[in-house]
Structure formats: C-alpha cells, structure tokens
C-alpha positions as a Markdown table, in Angstrom:
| # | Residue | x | y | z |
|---|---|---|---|---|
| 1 | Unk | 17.6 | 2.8 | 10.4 |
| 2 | Unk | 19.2 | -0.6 | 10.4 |
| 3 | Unk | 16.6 | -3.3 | 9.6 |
| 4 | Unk | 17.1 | -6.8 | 12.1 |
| 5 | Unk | 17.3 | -9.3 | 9.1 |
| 6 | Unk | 17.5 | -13.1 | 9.3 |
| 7 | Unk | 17.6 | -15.8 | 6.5 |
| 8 | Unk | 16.2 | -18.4 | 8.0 |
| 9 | Unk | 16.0 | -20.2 | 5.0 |
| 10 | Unk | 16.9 | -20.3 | 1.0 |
| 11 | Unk | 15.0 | -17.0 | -0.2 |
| 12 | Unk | 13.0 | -16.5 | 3.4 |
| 13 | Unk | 13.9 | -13.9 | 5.6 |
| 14 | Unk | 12.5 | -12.9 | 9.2 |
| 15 | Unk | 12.9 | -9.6 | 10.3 |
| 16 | Unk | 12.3 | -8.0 | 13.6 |
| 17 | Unk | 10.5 | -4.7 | 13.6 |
| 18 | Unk | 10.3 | -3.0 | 17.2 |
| 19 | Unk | 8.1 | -5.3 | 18.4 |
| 20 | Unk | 6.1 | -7.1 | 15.5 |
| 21 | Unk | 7.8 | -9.7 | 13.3 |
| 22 | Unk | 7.8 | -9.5 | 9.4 |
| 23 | Unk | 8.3 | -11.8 | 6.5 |
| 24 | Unk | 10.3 | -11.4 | 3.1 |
| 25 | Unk | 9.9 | -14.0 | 0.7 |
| 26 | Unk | 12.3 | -13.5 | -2.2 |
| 27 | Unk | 11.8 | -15.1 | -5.9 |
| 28 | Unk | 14.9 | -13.3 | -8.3 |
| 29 | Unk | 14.3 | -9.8 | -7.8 |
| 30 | Unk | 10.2 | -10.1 | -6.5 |
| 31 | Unk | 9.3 | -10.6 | -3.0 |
| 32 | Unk | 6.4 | -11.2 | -0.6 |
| 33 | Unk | 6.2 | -9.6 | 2.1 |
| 34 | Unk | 3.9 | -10.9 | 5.0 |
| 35 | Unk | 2.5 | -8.4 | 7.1 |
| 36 | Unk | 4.4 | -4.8 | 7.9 |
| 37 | Unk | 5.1 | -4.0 | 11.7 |
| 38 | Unk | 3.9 | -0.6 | 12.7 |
| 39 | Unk | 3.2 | 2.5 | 11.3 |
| 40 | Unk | 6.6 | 3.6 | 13.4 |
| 41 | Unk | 8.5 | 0.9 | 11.5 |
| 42 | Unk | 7.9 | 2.1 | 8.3 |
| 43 | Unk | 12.1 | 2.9 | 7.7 |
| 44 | Unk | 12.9 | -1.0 | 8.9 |
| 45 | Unk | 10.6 | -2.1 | 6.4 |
| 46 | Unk | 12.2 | -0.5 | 3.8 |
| 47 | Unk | 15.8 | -0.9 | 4.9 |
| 48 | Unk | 14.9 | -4.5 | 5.4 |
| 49 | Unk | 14.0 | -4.4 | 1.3 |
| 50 | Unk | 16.9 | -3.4 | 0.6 |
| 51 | Unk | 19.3 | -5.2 | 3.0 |
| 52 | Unk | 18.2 | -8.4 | 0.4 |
| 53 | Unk | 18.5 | -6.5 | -2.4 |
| 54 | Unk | 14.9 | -5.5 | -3.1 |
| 55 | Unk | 12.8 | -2.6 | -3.0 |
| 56 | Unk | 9.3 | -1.0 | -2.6 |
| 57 | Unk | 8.9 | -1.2 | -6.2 |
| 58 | Unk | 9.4 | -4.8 | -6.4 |
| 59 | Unk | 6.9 | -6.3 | -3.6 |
| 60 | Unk | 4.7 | -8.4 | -5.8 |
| 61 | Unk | 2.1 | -8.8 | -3.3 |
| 62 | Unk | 1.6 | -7.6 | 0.4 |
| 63 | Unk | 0.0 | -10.2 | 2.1 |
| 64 | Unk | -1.6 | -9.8 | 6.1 |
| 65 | Unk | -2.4 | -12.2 | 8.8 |
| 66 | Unk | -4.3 | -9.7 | 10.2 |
| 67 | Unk | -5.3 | -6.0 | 10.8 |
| 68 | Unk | -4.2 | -4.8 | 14.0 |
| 69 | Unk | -1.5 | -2.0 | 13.4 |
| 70 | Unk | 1.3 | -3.5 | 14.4 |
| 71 | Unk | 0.6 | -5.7 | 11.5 |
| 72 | Unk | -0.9 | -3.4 | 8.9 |
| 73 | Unk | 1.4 | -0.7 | 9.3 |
| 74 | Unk | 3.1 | 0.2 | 5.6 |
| 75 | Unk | 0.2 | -2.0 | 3.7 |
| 76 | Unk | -1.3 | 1.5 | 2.7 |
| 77 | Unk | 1.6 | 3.6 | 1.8 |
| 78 | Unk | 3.1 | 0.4 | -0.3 |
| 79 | Unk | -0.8 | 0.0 | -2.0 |
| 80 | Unk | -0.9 | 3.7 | -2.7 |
| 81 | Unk | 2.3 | 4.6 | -2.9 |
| 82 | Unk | 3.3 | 1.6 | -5.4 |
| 83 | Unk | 0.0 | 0.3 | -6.3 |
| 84 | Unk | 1.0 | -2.7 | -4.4 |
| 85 | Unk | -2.1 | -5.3 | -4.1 |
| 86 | Unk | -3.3 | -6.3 | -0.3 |
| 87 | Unk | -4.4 | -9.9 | 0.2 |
| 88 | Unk | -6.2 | -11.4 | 3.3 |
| 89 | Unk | -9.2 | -13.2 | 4.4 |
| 90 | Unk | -12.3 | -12.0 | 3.0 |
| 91 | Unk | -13.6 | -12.4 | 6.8 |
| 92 | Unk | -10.4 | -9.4 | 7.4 |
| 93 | Unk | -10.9 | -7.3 | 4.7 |
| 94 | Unk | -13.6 | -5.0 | 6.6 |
| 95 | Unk | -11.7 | -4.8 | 9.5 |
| 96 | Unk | -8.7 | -3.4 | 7.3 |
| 97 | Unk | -10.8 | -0.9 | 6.0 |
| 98 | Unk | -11.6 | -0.3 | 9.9 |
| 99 | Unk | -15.4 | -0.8 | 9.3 |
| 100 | Unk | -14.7 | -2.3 | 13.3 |
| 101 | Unk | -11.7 | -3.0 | 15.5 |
| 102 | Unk | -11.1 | -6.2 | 17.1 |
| 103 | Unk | -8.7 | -5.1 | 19.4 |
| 104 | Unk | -7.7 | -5.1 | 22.9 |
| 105 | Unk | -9.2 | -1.6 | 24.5 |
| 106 | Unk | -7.3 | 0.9 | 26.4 |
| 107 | Unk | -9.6 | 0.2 | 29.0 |
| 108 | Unk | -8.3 | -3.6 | 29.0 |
| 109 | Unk | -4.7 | -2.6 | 28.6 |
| 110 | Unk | -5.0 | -0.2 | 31.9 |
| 111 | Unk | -7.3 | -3.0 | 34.1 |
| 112 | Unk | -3.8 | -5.9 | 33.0 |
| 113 | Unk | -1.1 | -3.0 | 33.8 |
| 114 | Unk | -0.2 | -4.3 | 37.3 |
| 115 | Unk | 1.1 | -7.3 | 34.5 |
| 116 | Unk | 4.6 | -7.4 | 34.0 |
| 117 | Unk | 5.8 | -5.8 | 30.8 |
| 118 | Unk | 2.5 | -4.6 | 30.2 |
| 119 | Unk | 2.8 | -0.7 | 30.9 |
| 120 | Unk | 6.3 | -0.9 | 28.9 |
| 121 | Unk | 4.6 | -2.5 | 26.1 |
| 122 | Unk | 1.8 | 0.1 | 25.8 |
| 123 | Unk | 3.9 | 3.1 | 25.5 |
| 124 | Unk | 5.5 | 1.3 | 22.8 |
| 125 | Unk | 2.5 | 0.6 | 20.8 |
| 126 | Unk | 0.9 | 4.5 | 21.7 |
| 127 | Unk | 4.3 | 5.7 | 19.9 |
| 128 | Unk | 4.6 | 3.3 | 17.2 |
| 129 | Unk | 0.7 | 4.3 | 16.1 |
| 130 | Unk | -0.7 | 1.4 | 17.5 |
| 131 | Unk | -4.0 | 3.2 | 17.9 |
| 132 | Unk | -3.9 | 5.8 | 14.9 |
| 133 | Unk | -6.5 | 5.3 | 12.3 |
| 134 | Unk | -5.1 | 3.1 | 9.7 |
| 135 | Unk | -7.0 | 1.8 | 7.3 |
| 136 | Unk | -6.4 | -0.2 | 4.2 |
| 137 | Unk | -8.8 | 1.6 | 1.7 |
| 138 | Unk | -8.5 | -1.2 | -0.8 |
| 139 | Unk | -8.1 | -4.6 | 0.5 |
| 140 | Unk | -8.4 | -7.5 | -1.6 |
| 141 | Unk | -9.4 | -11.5 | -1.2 |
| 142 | Unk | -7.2 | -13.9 | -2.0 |
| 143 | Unk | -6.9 | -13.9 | -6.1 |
| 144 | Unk | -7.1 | -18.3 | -5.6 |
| 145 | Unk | -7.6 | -21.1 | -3.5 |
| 146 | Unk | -4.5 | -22.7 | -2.5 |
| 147 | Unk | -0.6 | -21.6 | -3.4 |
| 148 | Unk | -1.1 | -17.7 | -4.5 |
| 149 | Unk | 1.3 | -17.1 | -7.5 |
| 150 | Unk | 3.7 | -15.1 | -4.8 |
| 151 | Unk | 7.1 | -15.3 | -4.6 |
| 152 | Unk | 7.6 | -18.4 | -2.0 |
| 153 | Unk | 4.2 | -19.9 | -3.4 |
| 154 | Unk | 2.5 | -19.3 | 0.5 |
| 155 | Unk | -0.7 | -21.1 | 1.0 |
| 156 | Unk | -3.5 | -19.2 | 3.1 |
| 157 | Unk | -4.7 | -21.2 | 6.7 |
| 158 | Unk | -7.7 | -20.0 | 8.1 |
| 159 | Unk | -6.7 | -19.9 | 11.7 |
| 160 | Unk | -9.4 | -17.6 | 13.2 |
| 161 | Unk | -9.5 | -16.5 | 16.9 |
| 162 | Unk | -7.2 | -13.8 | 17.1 |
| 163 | Unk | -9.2 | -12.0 | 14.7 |
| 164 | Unk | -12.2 | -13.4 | 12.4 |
| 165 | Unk | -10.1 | -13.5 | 9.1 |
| 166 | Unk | -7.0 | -14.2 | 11.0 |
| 167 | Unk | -4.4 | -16.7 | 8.7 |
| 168 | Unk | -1.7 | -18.1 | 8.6 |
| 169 | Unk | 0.7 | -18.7 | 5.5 |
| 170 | Unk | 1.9 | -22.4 | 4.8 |
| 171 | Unk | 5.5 | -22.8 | 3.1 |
| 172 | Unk | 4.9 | -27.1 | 2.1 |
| 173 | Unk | 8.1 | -27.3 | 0.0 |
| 174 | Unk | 10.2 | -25.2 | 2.8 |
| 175 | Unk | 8.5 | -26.4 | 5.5 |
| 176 | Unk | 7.6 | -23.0 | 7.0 |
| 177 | Unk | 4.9 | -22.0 | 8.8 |
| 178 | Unk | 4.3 | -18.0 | 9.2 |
| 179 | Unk | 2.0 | -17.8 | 11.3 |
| 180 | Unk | 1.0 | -14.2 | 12.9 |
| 181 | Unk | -0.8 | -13.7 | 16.0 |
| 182 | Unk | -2.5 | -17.7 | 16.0 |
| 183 | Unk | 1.0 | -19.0 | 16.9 |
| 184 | Unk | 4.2 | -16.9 | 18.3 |
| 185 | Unk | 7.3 | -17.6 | 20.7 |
| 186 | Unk | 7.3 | -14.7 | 22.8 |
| 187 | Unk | 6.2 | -11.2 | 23.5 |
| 188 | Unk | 6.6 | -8.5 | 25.7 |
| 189 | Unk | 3.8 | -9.1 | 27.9 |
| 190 | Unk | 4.2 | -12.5 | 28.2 |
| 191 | Unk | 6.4 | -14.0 | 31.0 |
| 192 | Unk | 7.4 | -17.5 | 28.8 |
| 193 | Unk | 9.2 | -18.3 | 26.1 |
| 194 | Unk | 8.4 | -20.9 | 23.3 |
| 195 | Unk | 5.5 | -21.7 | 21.3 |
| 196 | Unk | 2.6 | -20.3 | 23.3 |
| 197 | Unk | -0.6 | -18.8 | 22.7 |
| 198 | Unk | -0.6 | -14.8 | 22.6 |
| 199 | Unk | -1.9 | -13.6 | 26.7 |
| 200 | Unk | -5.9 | -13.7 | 26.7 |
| 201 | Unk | -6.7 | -9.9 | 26.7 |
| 202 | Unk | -5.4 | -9.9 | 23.0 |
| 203 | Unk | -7.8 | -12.4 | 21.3 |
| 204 | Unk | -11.2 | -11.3 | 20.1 |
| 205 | Unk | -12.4 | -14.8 | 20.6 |
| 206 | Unk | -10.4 | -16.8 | 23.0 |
| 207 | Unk | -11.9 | -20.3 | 22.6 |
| 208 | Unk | -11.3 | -19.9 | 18.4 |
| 209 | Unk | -7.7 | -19.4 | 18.6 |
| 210 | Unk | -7.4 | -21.9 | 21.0 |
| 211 | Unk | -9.3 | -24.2 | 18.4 |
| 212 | Unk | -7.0 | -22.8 | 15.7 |
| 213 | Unk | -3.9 | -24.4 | 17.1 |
| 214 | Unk | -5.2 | -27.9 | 15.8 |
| 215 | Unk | -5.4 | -26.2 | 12.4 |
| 216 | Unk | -1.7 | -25.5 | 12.5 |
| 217 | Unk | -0.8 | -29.0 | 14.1 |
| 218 | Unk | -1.7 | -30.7 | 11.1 |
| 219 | Unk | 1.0 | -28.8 | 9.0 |
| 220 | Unk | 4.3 | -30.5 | 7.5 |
| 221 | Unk | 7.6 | -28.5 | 9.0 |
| 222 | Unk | 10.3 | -27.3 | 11.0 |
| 223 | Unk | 10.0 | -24.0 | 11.0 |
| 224 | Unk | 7.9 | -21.4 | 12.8 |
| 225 | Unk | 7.7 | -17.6 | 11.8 |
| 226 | Unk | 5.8 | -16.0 | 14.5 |
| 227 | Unk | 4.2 | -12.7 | 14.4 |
| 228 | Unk | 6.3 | -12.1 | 17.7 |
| 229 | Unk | 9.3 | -13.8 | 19.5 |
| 230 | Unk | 12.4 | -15.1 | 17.6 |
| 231 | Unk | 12.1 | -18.2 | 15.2 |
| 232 | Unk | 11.3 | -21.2 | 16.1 |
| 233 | Unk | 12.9 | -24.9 | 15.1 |
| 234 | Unk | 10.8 | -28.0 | 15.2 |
| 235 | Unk | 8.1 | -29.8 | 14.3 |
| 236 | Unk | 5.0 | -27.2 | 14.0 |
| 237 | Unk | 2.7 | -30.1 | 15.0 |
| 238 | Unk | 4.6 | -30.5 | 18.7 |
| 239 | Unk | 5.0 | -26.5 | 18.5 |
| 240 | Unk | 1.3 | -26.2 | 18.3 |
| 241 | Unk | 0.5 | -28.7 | 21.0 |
| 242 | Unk | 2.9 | -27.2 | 23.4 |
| 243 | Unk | 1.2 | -23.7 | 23.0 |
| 244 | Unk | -2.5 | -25.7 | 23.4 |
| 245 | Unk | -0.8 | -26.9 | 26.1 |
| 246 | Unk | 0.2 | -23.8 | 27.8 |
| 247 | Unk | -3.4 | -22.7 | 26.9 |
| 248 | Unk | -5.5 | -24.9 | 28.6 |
C-alpha cells in the first residue's frame, strides 16, 4: 500500500494515513516518528518508512500527542515488535495503557449523525479499529525537559484539552509546529477548512483546548502539522488565533 508522503521541509515529512496525519522526522538513517494513524494503517506506516529510506528498525523514538487510536495505532507493534521506546505526557501515559478513555462515545457519535460527514466518518474509524482495545503496555515519560535527543530535536508543549496529556511538538530551528488534535486544518466532520479547533463532541474538556490555543500562539514559525487536514503555511501565532476565533 502506497504511503501519501510530503517533505515539507529539510528532513520532515507529513504523511496522510486514511484519515489521521503522521510525522517522520529524519536525522541520517534515524527517524522520529510522531504519532501512527490507525491500527488499519499499519502498511502506510511502514511504506511511508521506507518511501524515505528508513525502516521499522530505525525509528529512534515513537513519540504521541495523544492516545486515541487513530493516533496510537502501530505504537505497540513498533515497542514490541522493535523494542521501540513510547514518549508522551506523563498526564497520557495511563490513558495509553487504557487505564480510561477519553473519547467521544458511540452514543455521542450516533446523537451528531444527522452532521454532515459524520456517519461517513464513523464507519471509517469502526473499520480502521478506532474502537479496538489498544493499549500501549509500556509507555514512557518524556526522558528530559526541553529538546528530547530525537531526530528533529522536537520540544514537548503541553496543550491539554483534547486529552489531559495532550502535546504538541515544537520544531524552533525549522519553525514547525506538529501539533495533533490541539490544532488541525480540516477533518471529515468538519464543514471548514483552515486552522480551526477539532468539532466539540471530540474534546474531553472543551474550555482547555480552547485555552490551549494561546499555548501554541506564542510559538516561533510557519509551519503547521496537524493531526488532520493538509499542512498549513503561516504564522502559527495568527493560525492559532484564527482557530480561537472560529471557537468562540
């Protein structure tokens, strides 16, 4: 299965799984990735490896915004598979071992499917394994404060909301934000385009990602990598105001 890569920069590649977004940050023959699409994806992930000359074997680190599965999907089979290390927010780590879910219920899901998009969207997820038990058994914090030693040198934003240990991962020298679920362009539910706010049903706290936009708005760069929707050039500060914006 052909992966849908983009450089969008020197060593930084965004890739489009089937509906979730993924990040490949390449240093000589180690990479980053950041984040994994959805269980179903697990054959783009690993043709998108190799369309940039890397591999399984060579992913130093496999770091999460957060643990829904559309995110998580291939963190377990890379950590067992490759003894691959999982980083995230210490607030995220239970919720990757699926000690609770903070996600939108099927209930919720079926209440917003007179929405456009949404019914579409749901089948999707159900056969991607968007509601398959998934767990991370072994999560890890963050190894420092600050730039992690990672291919791409990504710096960990707390950006809470979507999830409790939500983040974001801050590129300063390349001026890239990847920012997951707290900031994205588009999605399949949504009837915009542009920097905008994932619709309500999917936060776990509304009023916290809403507060986590300011976060990102004091960031340095030009270039968005959202969790969903294509990428996104400009300033991340106006990015994030437009979506606050939108949101209030």
């Amino acid at each position: 299965m052909r992966a849908d890569v983009h450089q969008v920069a020197d060593g930084t590649y965004l890739v489009h799984g089937s509906d979730t977004n993924w990040v490949i940050l390449a240093e000589g023959d180690a990479v980053t990735l950041v984040d994994t699409g959805y269980p179903g994806d697990r054959e783009r992930l690993l043709a998108s490896l190799a369309e940039v000359g890397s591999s399984p074997e060579a992913v130093a680190a496999v770091l999460i915004t957060h643990a829904h599965n559309d995110h998580l999907g291939s963190a377990e089979y890379l950590r067992a598979t490759y003894g691959t290390p999982v980083y995230l927010h210490a607030a995220e780590a239970p919720h990757a071992r699926r000690e609770f879910l903070h996600q939108v219920s099927i209930g919720t899901v079926l209440k917003n499917g007179w929405r456009p998009g949404v019914l579409p969207w749901a089948v999707h997820a159900l056969r991607s394994g968007g509601t398959t038990h998934n767990p991370v058994t072994a999560p890890e914090p963050f190894p420092a404060t600050g730039a992690l030693d990672l291919p791409g040198r990504p710096v960990p934003v707390h950006t809470p909301g979507h999830t409790d240990g939500h983040c974001a991962y801050h590129l300063p020298g390349a001026g890239v934000l990847v920012s997951g679920d707290a900031l994205v362009s588009g999605h399949p539910t949504s009837p915009v385009e542009g920097p905008q706010l994932l619709p309500d049903m999917f936060h776990h706290e509304r009023p916290r990602a809403v507060a986590s936009l300011a976060v990102l708005a004091e960031l340095e760069g030009e270039l968005l990598l959202p969790g969903h929707g294509p990428v996104h050039r400009g300033s991340l500060k106006d990015a994030a105001h437009r979506a606050r914006e939108r949101a209030l």
